[in-house]
PQR file with spaces between the fields and no chain letter, atoms N, CA, C, O and H, PARSE charges and radii, in Angstrom:
ATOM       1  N    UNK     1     -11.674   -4.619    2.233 -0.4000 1.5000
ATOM       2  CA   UNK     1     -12.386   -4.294    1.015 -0.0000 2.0000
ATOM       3  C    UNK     1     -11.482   -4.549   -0.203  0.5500 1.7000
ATOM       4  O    UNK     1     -12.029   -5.177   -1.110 -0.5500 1.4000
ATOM       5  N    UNK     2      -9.979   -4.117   -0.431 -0.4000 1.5000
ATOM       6  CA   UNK     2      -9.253   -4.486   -1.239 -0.0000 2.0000
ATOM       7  C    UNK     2      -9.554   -5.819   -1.380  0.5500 1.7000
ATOM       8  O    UNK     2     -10.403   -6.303   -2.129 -0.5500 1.4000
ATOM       9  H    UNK     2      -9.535   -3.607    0.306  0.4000 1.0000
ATOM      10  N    UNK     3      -8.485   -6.644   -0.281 -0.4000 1.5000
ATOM      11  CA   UNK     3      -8.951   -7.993   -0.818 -0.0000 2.0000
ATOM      12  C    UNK     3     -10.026   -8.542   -1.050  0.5500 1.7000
ATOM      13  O    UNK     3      -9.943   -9.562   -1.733 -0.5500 1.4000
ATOM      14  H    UNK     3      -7.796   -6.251    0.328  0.4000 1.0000
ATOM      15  N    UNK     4     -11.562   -8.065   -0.548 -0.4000 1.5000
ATOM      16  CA   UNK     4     -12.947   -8.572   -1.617 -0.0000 2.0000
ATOM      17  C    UNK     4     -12.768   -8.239   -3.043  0.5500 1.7000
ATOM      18  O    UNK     4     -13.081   -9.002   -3.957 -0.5500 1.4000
ATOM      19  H    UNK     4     -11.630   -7.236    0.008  0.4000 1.0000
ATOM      20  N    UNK     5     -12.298   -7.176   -3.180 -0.4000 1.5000
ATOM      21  CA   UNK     5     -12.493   -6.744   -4.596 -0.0000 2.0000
ATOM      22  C    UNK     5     -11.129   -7.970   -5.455  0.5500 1.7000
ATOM      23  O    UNK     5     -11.131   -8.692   -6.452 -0.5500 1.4000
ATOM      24  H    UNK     5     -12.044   -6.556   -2.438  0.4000 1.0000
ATOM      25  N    UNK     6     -10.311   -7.688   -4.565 -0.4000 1.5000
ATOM      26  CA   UNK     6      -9.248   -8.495   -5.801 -0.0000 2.0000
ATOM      27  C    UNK     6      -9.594  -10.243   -5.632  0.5500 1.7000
ATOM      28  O    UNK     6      -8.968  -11.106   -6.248 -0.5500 1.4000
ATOM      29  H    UNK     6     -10.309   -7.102   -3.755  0.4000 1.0000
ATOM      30  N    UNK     7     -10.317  -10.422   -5.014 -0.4000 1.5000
ATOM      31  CA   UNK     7     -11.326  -11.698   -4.786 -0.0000 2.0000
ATOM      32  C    UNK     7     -12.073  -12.153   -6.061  0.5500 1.7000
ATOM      33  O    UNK     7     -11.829  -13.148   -6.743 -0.5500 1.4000
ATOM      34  H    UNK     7     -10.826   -9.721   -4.514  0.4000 1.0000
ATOM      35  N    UNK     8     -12.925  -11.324   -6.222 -0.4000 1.5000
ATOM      36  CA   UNK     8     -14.034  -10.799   -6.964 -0.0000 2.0000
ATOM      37  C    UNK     8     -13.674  -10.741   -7.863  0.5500 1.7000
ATOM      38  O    UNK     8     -14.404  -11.326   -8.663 -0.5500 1.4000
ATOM      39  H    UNK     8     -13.123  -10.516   -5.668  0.4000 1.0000
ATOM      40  N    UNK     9     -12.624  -10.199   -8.400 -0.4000 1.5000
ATOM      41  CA   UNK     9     -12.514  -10.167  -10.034 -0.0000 2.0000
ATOM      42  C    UNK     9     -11.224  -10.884  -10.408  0.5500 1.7000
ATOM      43  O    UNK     9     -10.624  -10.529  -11.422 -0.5500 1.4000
ATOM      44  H    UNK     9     -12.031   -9.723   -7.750  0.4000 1.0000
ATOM      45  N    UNK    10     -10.776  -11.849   -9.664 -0.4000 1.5000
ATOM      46  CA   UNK    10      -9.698  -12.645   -9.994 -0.0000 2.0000
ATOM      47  C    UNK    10      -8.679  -12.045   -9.818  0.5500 1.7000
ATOM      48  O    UNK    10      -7.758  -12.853   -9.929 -0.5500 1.4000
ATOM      49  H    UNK    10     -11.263  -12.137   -8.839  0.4000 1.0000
ATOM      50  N    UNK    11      -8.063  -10.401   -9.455 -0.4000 1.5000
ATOM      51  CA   UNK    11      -7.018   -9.650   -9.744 -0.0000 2.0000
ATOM      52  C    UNK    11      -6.645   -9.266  -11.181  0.5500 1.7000
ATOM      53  O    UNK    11      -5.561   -9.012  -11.708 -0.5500 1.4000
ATOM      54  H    UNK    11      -8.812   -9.744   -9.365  0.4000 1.0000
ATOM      55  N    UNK    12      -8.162   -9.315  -11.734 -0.4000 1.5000
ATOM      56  CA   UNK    12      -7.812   -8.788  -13.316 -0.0000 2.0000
ATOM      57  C    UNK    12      -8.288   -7.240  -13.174  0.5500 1.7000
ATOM      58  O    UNK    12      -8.519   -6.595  -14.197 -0.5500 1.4000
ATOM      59  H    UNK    12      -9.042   -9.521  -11.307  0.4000 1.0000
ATOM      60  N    UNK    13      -8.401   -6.774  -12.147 -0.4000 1.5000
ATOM      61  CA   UNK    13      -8.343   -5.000  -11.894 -0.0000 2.0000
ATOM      62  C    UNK    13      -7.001   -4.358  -10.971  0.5500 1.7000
ATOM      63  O    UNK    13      -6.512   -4.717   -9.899 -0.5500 1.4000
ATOM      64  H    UNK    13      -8.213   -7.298  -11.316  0.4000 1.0000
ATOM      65  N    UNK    14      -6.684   -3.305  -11.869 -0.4000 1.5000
ATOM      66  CA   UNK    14      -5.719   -2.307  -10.927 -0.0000 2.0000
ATOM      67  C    UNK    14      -6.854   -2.055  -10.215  0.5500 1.7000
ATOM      68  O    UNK    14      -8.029   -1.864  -10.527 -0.5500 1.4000
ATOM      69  H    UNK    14      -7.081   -3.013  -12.739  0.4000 1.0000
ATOM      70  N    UNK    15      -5.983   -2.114   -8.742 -0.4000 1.5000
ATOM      71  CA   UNK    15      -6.981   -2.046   -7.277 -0.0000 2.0000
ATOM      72  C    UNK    15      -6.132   -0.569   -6.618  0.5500 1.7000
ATOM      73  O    UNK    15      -5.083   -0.933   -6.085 -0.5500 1.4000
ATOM      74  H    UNK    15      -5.028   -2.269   -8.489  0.4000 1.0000
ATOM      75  N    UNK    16      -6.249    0.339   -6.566 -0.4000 1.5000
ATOM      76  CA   UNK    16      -5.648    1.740   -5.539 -0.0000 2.0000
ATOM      77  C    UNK    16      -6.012    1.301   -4.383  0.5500 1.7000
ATOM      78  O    UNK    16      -7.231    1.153   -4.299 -0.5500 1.4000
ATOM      79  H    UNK    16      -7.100    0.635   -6.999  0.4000 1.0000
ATOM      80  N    UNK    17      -5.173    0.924   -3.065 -0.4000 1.5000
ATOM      81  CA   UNK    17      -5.318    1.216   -1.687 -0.0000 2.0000
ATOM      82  C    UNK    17      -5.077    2.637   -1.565  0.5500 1.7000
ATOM      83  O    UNK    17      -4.391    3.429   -2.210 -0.5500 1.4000
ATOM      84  H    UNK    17      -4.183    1.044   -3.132  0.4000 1.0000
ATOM      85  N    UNK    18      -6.234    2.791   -0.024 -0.4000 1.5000
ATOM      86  CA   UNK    18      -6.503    4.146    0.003 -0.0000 2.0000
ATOM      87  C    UNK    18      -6.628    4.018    1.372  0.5500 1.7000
ATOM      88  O    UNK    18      -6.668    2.855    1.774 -0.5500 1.4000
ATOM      89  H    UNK    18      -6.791    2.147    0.500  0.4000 1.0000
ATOM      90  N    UNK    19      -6.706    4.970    2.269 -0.4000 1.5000
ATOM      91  CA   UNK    19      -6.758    5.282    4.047 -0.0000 2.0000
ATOM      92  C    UNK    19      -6.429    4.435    5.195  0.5500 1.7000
ATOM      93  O    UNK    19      -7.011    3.376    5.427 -0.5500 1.4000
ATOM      94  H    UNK    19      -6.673    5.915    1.943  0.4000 1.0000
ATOM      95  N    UNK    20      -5.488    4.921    5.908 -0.4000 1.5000
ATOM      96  CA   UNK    20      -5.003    4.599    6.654 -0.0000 2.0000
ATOM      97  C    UNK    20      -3.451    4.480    6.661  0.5500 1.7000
ATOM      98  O    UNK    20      -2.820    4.267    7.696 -0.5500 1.4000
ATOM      99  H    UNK    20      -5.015    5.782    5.720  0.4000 1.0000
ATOM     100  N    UNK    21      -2.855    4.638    5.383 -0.4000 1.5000
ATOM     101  CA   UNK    21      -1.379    4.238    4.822 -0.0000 2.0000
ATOM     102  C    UNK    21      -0.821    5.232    5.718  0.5500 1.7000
ATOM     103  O    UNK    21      -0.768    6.403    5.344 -0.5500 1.4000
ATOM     104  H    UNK    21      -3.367    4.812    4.543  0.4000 1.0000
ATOM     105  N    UNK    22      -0.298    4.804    7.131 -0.4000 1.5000
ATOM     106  CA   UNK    22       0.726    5.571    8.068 -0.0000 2.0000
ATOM     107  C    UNK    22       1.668    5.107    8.123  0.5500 1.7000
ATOM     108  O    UNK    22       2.377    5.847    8.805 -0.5500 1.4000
ATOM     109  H    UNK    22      -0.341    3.852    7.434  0.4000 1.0000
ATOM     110  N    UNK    23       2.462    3.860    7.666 -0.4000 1.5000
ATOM     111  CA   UNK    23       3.718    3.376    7.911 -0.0000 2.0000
ATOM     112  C    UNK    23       3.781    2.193    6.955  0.5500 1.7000
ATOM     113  O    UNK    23       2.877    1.751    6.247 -0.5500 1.4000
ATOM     114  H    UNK    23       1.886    3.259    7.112  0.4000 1.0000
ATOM     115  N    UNK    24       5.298    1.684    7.108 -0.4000 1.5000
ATOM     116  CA   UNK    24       5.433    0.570    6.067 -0.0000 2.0000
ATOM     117  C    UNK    24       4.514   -0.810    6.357  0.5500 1.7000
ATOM     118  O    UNK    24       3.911   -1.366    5.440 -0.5500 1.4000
ATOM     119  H    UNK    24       6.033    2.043    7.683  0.4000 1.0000
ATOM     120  N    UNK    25       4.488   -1.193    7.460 -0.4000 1.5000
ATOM     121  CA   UNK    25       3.314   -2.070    7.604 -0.0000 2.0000
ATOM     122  C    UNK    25       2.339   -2.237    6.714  0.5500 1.7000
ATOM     123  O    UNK    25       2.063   -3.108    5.890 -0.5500 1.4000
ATOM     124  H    UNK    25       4.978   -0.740    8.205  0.4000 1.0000
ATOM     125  N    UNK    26       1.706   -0.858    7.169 -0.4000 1.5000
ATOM     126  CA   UNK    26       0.359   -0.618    6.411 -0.0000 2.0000
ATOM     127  C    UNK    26       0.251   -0.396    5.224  0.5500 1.7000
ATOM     128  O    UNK    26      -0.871   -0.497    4.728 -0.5500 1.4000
ATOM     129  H    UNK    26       1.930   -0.150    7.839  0.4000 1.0000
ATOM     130  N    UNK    27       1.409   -0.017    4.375 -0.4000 1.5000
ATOM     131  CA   UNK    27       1.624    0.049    3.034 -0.0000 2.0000
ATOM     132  C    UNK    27       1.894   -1.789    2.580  0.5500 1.7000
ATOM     133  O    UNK    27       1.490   -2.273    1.523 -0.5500 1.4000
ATOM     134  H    UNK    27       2.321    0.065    4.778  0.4000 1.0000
ATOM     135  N    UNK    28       2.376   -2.283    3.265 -0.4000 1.5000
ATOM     136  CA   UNK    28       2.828   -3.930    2.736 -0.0000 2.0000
ATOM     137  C    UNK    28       1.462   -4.828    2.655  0.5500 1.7000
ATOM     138  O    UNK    28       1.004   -5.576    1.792 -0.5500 1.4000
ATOM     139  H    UNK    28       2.704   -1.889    4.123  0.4000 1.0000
ATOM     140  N    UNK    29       0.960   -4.355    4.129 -0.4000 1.5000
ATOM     141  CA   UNK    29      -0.539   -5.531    4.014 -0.0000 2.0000
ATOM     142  C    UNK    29      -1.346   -4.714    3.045  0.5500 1.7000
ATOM     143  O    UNK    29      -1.871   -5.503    2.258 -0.5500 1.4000
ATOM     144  H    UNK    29       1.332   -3.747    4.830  0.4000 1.0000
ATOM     145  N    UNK    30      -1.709   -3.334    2.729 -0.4000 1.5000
ATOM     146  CA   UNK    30      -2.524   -2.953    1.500 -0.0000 2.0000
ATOM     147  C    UNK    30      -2.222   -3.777    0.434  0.5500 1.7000
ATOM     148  O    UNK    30      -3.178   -4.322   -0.117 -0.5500 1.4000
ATOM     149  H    UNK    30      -1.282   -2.693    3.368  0.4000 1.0000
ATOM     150  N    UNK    31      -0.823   -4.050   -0.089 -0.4000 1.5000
ATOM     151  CA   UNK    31      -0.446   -4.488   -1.211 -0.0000 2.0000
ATOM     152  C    UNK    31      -0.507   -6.264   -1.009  0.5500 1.7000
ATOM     153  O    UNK    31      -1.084   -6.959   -1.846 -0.5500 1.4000
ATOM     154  H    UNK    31      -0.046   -3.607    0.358  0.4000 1.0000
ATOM     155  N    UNK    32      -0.125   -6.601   -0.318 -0.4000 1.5000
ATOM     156  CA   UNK    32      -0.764   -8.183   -0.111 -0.0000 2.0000
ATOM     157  C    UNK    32      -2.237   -8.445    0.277  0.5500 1.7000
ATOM     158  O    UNK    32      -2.538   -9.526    0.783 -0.5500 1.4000
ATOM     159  H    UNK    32       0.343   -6.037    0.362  0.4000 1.0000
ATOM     160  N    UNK    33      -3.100   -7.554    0.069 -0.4000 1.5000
ATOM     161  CA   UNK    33      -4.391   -7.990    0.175 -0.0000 2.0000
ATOM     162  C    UNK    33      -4.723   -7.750   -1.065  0.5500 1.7000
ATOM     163  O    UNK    33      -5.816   -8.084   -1.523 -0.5500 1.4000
ATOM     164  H    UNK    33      -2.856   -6.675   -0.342  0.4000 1.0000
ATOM     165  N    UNK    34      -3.671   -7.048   -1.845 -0.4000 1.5000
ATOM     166  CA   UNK    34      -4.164   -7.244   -3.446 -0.0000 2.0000
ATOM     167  C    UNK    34      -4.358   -5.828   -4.732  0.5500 1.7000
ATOM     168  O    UNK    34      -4.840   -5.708   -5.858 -0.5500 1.4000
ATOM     169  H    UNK    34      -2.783   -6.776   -1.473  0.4000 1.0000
ATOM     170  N    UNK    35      -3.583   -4.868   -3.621 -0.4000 1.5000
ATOM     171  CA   UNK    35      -3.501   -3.559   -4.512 -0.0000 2.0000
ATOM     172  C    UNK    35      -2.266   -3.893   -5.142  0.5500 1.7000
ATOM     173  O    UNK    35      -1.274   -4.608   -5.006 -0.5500 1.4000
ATOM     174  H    UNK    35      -3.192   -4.965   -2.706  0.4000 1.0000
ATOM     175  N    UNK    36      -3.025   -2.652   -6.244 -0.4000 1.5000
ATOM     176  CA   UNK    36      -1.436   -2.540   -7.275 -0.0000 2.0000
ATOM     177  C    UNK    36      -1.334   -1.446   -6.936  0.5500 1.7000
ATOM     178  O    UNK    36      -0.745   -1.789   -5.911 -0.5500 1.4000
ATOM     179  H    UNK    36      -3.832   -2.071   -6.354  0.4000 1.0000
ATOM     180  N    UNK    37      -1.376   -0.092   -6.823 -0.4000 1.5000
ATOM     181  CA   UNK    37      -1.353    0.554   -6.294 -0.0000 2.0000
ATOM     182  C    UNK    37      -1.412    1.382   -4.779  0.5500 1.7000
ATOM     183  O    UNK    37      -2.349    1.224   -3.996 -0.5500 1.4000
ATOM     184  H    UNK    37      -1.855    0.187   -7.655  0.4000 1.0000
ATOM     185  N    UNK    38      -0.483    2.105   -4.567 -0.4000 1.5000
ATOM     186  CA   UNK    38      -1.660    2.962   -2.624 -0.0000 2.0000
ATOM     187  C    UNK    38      -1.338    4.271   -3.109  0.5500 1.7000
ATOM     188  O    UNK    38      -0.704    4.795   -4.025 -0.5500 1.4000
ATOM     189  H    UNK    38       0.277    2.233   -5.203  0.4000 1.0000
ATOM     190  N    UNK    39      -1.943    4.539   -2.250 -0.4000 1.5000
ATOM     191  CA   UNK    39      -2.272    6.266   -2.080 -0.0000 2.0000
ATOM     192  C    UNK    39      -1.620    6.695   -0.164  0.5500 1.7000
ATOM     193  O    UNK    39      -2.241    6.478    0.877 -0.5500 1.4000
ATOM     194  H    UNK    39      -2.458    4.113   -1.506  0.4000 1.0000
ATOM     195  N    UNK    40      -0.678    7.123   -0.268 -0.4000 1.5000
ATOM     196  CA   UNK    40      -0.238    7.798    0.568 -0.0000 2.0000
ATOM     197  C    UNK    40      -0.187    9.224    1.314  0.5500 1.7000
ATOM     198  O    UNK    40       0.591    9.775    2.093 -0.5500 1.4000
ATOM     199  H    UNK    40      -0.174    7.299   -1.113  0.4000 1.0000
ATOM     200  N    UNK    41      -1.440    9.553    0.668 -0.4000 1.5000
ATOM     201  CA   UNK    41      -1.821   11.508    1.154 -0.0000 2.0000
ATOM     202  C    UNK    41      -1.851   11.732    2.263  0.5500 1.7000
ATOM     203  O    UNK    41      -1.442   12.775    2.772 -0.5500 1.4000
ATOM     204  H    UNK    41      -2.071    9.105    0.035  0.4000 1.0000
ATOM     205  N    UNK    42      -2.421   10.640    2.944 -0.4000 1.5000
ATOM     206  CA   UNK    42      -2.409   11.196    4.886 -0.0000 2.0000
ATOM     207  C    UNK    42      -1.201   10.445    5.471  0.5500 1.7000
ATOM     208  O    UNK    42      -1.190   10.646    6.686 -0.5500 1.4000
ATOM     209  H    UNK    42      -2.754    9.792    2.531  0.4000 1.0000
ATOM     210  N    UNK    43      -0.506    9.911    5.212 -0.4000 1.5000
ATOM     211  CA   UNK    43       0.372    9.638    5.796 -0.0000 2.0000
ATOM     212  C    UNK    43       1.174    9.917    5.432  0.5500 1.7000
ATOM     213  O    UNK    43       2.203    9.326    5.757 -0.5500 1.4000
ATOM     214  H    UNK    43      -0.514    9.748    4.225  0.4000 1.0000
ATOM     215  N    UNK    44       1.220   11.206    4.348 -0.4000 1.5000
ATOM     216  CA   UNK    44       2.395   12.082    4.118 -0.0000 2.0000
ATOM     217  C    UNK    44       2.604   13.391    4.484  0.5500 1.7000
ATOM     218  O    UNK    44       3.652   14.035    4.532 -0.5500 1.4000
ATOM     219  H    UNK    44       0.383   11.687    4.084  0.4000 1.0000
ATOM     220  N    UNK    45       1.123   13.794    4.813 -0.4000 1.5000
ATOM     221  CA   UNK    45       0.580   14.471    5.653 -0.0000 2.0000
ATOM     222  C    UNK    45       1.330   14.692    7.413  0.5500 1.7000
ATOM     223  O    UNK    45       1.796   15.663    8.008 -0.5500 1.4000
ATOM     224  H    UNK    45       0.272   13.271    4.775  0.4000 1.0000
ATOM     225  N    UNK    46       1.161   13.500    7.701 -0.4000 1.5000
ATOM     226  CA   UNK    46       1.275   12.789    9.343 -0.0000 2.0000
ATOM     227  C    UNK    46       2.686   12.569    9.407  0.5500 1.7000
ATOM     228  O    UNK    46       3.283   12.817   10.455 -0.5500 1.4000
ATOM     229  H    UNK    46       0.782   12.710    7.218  0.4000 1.0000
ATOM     230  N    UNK    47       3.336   12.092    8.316 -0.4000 1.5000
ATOM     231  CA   UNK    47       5.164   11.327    8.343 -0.0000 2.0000
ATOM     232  C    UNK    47       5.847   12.237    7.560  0.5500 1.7000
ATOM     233  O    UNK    47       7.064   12.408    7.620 -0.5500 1.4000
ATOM     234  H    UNK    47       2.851   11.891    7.465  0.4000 1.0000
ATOM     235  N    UNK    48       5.035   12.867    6.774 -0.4000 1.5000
ATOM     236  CA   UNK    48       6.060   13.564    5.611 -0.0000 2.0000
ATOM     237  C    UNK    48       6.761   12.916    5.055  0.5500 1.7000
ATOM     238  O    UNK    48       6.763   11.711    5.310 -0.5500 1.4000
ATOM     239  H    UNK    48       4.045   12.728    6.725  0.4000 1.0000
ATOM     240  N    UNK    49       7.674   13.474    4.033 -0.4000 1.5000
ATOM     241  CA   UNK    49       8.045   12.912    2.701 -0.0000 2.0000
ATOM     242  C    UNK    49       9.093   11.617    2.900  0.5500 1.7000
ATOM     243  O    UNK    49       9.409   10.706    2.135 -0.5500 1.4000
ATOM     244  H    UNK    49       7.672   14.453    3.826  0.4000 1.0000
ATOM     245  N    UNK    50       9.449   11.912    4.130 -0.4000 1.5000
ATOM     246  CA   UNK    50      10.312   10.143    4.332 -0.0000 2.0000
ATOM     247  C    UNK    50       9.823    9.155    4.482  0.5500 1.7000
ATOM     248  O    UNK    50      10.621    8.219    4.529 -0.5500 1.4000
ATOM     249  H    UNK    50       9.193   12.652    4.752  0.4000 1.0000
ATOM     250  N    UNK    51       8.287    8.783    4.639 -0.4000 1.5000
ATOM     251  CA   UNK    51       7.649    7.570    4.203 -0.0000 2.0000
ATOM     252  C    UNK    51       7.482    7.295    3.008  0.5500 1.7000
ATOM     253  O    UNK    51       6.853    6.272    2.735 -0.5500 1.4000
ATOM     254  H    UNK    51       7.639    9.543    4.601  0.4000 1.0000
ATOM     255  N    UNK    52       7.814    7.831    2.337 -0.4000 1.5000
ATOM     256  CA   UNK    52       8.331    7.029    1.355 -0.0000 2.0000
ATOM     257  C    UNK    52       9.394    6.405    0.900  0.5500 1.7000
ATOM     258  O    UNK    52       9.528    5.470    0.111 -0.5500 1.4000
ATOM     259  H    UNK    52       8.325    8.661    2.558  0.4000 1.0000
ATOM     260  N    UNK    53      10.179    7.088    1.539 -0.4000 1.5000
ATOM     261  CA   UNK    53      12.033    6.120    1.356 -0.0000 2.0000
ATOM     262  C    UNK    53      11.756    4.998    2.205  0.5500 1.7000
ATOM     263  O    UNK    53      12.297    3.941    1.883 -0.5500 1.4000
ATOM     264  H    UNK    53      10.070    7.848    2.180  0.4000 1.0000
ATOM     265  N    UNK    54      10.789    5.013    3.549 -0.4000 1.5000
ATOM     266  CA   UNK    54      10.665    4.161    4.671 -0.0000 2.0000
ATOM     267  C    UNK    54       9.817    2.661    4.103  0.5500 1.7000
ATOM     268  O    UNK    54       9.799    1.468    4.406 -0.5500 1.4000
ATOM     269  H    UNK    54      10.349    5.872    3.811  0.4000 1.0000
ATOM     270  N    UNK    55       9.152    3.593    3.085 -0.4000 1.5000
ATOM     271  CA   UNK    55       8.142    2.417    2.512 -0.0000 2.0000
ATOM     272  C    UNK    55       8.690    1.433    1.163  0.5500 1.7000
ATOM     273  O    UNK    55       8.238    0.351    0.790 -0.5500 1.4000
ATOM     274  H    UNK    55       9.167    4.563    2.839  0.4000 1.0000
ATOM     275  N    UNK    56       9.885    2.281    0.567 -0.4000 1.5000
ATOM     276  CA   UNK    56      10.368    1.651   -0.772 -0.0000 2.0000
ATOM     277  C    UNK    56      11.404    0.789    0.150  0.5500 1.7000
ATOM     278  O    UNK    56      11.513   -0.406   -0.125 -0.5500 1.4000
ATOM     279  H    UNK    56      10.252    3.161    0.869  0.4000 1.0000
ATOM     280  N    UNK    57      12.268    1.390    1.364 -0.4000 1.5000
ATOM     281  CA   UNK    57      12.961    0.363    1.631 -0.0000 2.0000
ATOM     282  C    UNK    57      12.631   -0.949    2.029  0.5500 1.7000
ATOM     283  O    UNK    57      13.230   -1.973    1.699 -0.5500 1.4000
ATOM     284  H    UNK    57      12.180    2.360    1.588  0.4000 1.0000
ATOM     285  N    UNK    58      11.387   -0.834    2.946 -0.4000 1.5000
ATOM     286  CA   UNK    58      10.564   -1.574    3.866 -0.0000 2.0000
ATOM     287  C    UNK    58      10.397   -2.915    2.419  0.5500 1.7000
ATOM     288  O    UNK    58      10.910   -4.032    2.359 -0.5500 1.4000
ATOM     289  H    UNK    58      10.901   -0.002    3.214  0.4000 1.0000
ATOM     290  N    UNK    59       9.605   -2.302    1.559 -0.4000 1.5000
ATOM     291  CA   UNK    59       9.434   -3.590    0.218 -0.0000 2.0000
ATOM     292  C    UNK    59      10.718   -4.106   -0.458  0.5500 1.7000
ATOM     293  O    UNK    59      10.793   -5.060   -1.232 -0.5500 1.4000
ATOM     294  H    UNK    59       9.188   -1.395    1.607  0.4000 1.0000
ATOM     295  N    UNK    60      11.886   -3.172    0.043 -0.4000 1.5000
ATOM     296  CA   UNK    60      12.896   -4.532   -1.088 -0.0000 2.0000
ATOM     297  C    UNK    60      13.081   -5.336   -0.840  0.5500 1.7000
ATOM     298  O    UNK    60      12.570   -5.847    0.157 -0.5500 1.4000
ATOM     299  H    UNK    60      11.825   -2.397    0.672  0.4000 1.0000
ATOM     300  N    UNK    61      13.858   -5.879   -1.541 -0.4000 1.5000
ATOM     301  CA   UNK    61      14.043   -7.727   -1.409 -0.0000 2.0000
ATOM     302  C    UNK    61      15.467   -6.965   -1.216  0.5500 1.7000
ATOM     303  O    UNK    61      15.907   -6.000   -1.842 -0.5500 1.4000
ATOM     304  H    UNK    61      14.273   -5.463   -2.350  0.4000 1.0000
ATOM     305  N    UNK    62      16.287   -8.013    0.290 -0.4000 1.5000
ATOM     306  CA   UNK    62      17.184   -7.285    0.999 -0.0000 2.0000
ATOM     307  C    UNK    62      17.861   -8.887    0.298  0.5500 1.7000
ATOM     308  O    UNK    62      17.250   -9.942    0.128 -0.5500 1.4000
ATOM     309  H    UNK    62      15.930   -8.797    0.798  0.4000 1.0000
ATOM     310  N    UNK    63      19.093   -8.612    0.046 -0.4000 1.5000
ATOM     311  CA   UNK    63      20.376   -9.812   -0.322 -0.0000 2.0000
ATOM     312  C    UNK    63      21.584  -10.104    0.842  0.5500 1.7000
ATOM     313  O    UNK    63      22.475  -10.922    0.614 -0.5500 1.4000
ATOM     314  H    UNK    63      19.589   -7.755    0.184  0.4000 1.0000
């Protein structure tokens, strides 16, 4: 559905991914199908607060 929507309007909308965000995976393909945003409530829920260090590391650009 993300990527229809960022289809659809060229990516001239902030897009929020929303359900399912349990791991860095699933946080990376949300954002390459075209969010600018995610929402991480249940899988902070499920992982607690270290998916997010798991998920900022998971996206850097490693040198």
């Amino acid at each position: 559905m993300v990527n229809l929507i960022y289809r659809k309007t060229s990516g001239n909308l902030p897009i929020v991914g929303v359900g399912g965000i349990m791991n860095p995976d699933d946080a990376k393909a949300m954002l390459e199908a075209g969010a600018t945003l995610i929402q991480i409530y249940t899988g902070l829920i499920y992982a607690g607060p270290g998916l997010v260090k798991q998920i900022v590391q998971s996206l850097s650009i490693k040198k």
